[in-house]
N, C-alpha and C positions, 0 to 999 in steps of 0.2 A: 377751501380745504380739499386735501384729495381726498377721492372716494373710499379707499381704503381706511386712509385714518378714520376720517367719520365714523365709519364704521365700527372701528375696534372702540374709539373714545364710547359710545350711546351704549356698548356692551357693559365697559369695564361701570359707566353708571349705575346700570341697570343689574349689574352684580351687586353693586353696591347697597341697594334696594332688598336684592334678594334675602340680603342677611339680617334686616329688621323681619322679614317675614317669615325668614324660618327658626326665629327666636321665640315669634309665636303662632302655634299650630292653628290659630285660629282664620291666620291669613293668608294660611297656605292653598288658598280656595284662591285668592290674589293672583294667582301664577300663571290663570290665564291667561289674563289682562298684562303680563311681563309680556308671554310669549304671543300676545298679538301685535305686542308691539316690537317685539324682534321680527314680527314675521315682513313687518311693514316695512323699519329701516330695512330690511334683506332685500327687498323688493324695490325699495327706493336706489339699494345701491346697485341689486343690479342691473336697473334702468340706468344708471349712470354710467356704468360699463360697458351696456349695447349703446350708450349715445358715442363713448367713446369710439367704441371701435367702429361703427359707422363712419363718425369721422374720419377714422384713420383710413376705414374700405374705401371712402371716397375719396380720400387725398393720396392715397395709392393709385386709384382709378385714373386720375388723372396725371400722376407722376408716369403711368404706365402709357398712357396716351401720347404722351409728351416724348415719351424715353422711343416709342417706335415712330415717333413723327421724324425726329431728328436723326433715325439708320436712312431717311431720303436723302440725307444731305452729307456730306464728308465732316468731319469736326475739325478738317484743316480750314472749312469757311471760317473767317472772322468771328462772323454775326454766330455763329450758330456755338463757335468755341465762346465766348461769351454768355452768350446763356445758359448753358452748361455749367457754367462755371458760376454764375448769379445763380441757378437753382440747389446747384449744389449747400451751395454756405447759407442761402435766406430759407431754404422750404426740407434741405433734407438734414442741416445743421437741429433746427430744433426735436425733430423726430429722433435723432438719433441718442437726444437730448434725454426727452422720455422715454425711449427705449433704457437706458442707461438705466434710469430712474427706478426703472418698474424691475427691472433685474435686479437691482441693491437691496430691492423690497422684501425679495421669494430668495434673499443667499444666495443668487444666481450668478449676481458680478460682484465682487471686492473694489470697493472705493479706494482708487492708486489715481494719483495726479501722473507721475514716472508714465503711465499708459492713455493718456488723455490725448496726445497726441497721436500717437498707433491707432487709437480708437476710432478718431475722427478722421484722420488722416485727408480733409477735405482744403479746398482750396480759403485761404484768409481773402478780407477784404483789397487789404494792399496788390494780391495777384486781382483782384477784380477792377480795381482802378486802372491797373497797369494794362489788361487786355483792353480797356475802354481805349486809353488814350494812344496803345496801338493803331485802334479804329477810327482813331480822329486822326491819326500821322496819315492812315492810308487814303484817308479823305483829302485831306491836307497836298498829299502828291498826285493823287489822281484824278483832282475834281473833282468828287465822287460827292452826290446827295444825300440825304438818308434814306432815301427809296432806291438808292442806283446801289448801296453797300449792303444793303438789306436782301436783294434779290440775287439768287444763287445763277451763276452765268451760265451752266449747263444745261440745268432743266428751265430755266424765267421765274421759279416758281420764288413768292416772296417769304423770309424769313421772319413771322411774325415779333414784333416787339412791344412789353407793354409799355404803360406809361413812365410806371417809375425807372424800368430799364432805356427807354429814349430820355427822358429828366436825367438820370445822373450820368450820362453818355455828355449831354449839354453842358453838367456839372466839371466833367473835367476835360471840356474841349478850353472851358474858362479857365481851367489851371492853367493851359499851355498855352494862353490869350489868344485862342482860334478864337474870335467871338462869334462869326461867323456862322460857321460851322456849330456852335453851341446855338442860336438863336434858331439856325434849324432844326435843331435836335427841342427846342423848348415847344418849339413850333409843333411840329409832328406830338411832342404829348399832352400839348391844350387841344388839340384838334381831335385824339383819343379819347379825352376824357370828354370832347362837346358828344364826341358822339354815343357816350354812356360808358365806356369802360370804366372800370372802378381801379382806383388807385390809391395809394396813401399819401401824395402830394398834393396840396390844394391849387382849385384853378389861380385864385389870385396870386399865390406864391407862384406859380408859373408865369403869371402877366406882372409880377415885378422880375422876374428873370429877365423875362423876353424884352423889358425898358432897358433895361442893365444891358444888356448884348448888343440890343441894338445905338444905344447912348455910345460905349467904346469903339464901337465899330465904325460910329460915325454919321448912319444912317438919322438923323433928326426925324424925319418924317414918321419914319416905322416907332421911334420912343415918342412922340407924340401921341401918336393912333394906340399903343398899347396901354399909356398912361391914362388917356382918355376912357378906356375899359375898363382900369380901376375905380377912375372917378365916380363910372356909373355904379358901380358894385360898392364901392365903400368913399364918398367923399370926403373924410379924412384921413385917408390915407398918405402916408407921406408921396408915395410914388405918384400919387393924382396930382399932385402938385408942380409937377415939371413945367418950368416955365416955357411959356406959349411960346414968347419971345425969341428962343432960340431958333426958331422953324423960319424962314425967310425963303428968297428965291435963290439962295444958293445950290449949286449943284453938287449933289452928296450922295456916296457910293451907293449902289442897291445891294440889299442883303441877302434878297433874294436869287442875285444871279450870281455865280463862281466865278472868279478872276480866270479868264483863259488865257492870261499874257505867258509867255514860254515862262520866263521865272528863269534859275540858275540853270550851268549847262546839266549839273548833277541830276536836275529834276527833266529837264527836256528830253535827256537821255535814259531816264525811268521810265517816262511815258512816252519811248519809242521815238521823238523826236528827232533823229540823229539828222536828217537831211535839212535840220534848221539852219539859218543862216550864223546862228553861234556858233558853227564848227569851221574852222577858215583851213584844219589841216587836213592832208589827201595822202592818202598812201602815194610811195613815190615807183614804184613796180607791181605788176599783177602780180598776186596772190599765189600760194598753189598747195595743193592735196596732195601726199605720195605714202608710197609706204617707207615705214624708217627700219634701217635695218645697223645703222650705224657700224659701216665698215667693219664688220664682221664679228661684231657680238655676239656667240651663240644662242644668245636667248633668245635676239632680237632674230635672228635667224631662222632660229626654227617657226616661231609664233611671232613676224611682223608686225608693228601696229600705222594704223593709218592717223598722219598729222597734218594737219591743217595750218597755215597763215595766217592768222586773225589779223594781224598787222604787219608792218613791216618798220617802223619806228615811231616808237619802239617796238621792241622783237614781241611778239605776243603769239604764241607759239600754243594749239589744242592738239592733245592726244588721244583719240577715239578710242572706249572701249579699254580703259586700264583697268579696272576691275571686272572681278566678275559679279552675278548679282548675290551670291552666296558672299562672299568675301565685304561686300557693302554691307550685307545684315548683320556679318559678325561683328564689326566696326561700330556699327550704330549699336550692337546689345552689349558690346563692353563697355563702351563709352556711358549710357542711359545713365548707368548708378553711380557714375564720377560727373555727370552733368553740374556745373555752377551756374551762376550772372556772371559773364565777360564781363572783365573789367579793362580797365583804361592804364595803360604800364607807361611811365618815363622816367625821370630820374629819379623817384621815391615810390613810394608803396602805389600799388593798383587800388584804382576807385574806381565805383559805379559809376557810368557813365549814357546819359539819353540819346548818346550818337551812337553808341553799339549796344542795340539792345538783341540780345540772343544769350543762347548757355554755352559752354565749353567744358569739356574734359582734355588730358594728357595723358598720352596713348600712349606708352614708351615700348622698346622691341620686346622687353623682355615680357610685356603682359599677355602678350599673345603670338602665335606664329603668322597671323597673317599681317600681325603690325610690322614684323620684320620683312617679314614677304614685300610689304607696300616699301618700304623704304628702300630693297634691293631694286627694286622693280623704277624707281623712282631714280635711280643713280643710271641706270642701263639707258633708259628714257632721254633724261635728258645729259648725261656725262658727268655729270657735277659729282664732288665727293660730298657723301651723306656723314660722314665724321665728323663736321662740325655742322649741322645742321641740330635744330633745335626738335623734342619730339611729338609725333604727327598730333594735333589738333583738331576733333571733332567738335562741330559747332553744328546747334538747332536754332532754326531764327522762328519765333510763334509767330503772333498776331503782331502785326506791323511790325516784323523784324527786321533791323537795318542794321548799317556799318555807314556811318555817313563819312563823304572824303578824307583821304587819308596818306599818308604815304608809310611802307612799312618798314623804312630800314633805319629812320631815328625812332623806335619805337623800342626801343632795348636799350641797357647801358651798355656802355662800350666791353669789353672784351677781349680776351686772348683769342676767340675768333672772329673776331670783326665784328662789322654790321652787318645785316640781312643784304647779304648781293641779290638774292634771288626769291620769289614767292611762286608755290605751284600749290592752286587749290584743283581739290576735288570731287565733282559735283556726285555724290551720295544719293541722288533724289532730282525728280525734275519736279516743275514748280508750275502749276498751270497757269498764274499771274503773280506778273511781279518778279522779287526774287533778283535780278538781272546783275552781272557786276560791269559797272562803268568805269570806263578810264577819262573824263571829263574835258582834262587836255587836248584829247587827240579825236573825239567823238565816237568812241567805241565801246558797244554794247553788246554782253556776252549772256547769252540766255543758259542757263541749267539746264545741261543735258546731262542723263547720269550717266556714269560709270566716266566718264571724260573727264581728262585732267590739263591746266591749263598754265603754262609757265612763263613766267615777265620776268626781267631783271630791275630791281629798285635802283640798282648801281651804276654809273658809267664806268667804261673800262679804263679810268685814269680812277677810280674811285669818288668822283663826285655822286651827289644825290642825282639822279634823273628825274627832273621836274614832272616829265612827261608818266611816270611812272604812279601819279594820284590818280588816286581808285576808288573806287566806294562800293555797298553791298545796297541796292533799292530795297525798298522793303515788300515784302510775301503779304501779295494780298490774297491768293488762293493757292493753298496748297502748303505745306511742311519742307522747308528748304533745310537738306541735312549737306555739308562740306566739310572736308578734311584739308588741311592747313599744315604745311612743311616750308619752314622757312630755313633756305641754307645761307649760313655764313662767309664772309668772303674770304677766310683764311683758310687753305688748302684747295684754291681752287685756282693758285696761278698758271697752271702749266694745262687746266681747262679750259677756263676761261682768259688769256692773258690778258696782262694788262696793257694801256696805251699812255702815250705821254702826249697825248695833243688832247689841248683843253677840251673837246667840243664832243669827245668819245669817251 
């Protein structure tokens, strides 16, 4: 019972009492003995008041401990956005809880559901599941250990994790059948708790995990060795029972070493691969850097910009420096509170989707003047008319944020402007890992540099798809990748771009 109540309940008793004895004068000598015994409950309660609040000095103490450990580290790390986000909902959710509580008590706060939200305003489970299994994507692409994703690459310095935070890390590498990857994460929190950390998962329920992972995975040997663990701890357990039988001299993956085989081109070309022998196509002419001034545009005239060659077929065309970094920030703080979940668009409604996992907002000219600015400045750039272009697109990719391959110009219903002839993103942000957009086809890899803007055509100039034209976004392993997205249309851009009547352009 809380302390409070106690309290008033032992009073309203003890009133109760008082009124047989002031009915008669003879026991009003009695009154003592009431008020020694209020003096006691008073003293009892408010020892239960200094225990409280001790608790709470020292679970601050240590909130506060926590809160300046983690300004070492940027909160665009993974690891570190993640626990932030696990401490938010498990250790400052209930506090806030009893905060709430004890203000209802003293007429401080009015009990409204409509404001329970505004209140908390803290992260749900489902956002914590979701940054987990970011951090299993980014393992998944990069190799990555749980000691190698754990460790901050600038300082070496490692980002502590407890048990039950490596355990449900484990937990939903299984959702997305890493078993892998989960068997090391089980692994890392029986080895925690050997060495005393306290937890609220039990060891045996971590060594039938670590059966379970390793059984799927393949590994016999390691679901042997873990079942045998159980055997000795509890011999009726069902997991002790794994038949022996299945262990033999076969040869069976190890769990403990990372597949290093290249894998798809999408992924060789995330982890920098490009000089792999999965890339057979070669630019067919040296490259080149100039300033563009496009025959006499006075914009481009006065203030030139410098563009680069990324490729040459297809045309993959970088513009240094299109923004400025005042004009980025404002972009990114209009966009913040229009922020969604990308979703996945084709010929019926947009759905969630675990191949674009990032937010977006829709920037239209009218909501700002430097969103018209970016779209004039975008027509001067590259010639295209921005009249039927769709409008500008800011996107944030978190914790393992991706765009997996893709092509952009069936990605819309059809239209009185066409399909997407052309896509020009905007790097908003550079990325210290990761991040990278690949064109898979042709082996090329474009790293986030900010204020830079980069323009490809989806289209051939007969209007065919351009094969060569699949791209994809790798996913942000360090750092906050922010880009803006202008897809133009191919209708109003004959006499820009013309068209061709040979199949192969």
């Amino acid at each position: 019972m809380d302390s409070g109540k106690y309290l008033i309940l032992c009073c309203c008793l003890l009133c109760v009492k008082g009124h047989e004895f002031y009915s008669s004068t003879d026991k009003i000598a009695s009154l003592a003995e009431v008020e020694e015994e209020l003096l006691d409950m008073f003293s009892d309660f408010i020892q239960t008041e200094e225990e409280i609040l001790e608790e709470l000095a020292r679970v601050y103490c240590d909130l506060k401990l926590l809160f300046s450990g983690q300004m070492e580290y940027e909160l665009s790390n993974p690891v570190a956005s993640y626990k932030l986000m696990s401490r938010m909902t498990e250790q400052w959710r209930p506090i806030l809880t009893y905060i709430k509580k004890r203000l209802a008590q003293d007429d401080l706060y009015v009990e409204d559901e409509d404001e329970d939200e505004e209140f908390y305003h803290l992260p749900r489970q489902v956002d914590i599941d979701g940054a987990a299994r970011g951090i299993i994507r980014l393992q998944d692409m990069y190799k990555l250990h749980p000691q190698d994703i754990t460790k901050d690459p600038q300082t070496g310095r490692e980002i502590l994790l407890n048990p039950d935070e490596s355990f449900h890390l484990g937990k939903m590498a299984c959702d997305l059948q890493q078993y892998q990857h989960a068997f090391l994460w089980f692994q890392q929190s029986l080895s925690q708790i050997s060495a005393g950390q306290e937890a609220m998962v039990k060891k045996i329920h971590l060594l039938q995990h670590l059966v379970h992972a390793a059984y799927l995975y393949g590994d016999m040997p390691h679901a042997v060795d873990y079942s045998q663990r159980i055997w000795r701890l509890d011999p009726t357990n069902v997991y002790a029972n794994l038949d022996m039988t299945i262990f033999s001299q076969n040869s069976y993956p190890d769990i403990l070493t990372l597949n290093s085989t290249p894998g798809s081109r999408y992924e060789a070309l995330c982890r920098g691969e490009a000089a792999s022998a999965l890339f057979q196509n070669r630019k067919s002419r040296p490259l080149s850097c100039r300033h563009h001034v496009d025959g006499g545009n006075r914009r481009l005239s006065y203030a030139p910009v410098w563009v680069e060659e990324e490729w040459d077929e297809p045309s993959i065309i970088r513009y240094h420096d299109v923004l400025s970094e005042s004009e980025m920030e404002i972009l990114k703080s209009v966009a913040r509170p229009l922020l969604e979940r990308s979703m996945i668009t084709g010929w019926g409604e947009g759905v969630v989707s675990h191949t674009r996992v990032s937010q977006n907002a829709w920037l239209y000219d009218e909501d700002d003047p430097v969103v018209s600015r970016v779209t004039q400045r975008l027509s001067c750039l590259t010639g295209l008319d921005m009249k039927s272009s769709e409008p500008l697109q800011v996107l944030n990719y978190g914790i393992g944020g991706q765009f997996e391959p893709h092509y952009d110009a069936g990605t819309t219903k059809s239209s009185e402007s066409g399909q997407r002839i052309a896509s020009i993103i905007i790097y908003l942000s550079d990325v210290r890992g990761g991040g990278a957009t690949v064109f898979p086809e042709v082996g090329v890899s474009l790293k986030p540099l900010k204020g830079s803007a980069v323009l490809w055509y989806n289209l051939l100039q007969n209007g065919d798809l351009s094969d060569l034209s699949l791209h994809a976004g790798c996913p942000v392993w360090h750092g906050s990748k922010w880009v803006a997205i202008k897809w133009v249309h191919e209708r109003g851009q004959e006499f820009r771009r013309p068209c061709s009547l040979s199949k192969t352009e």
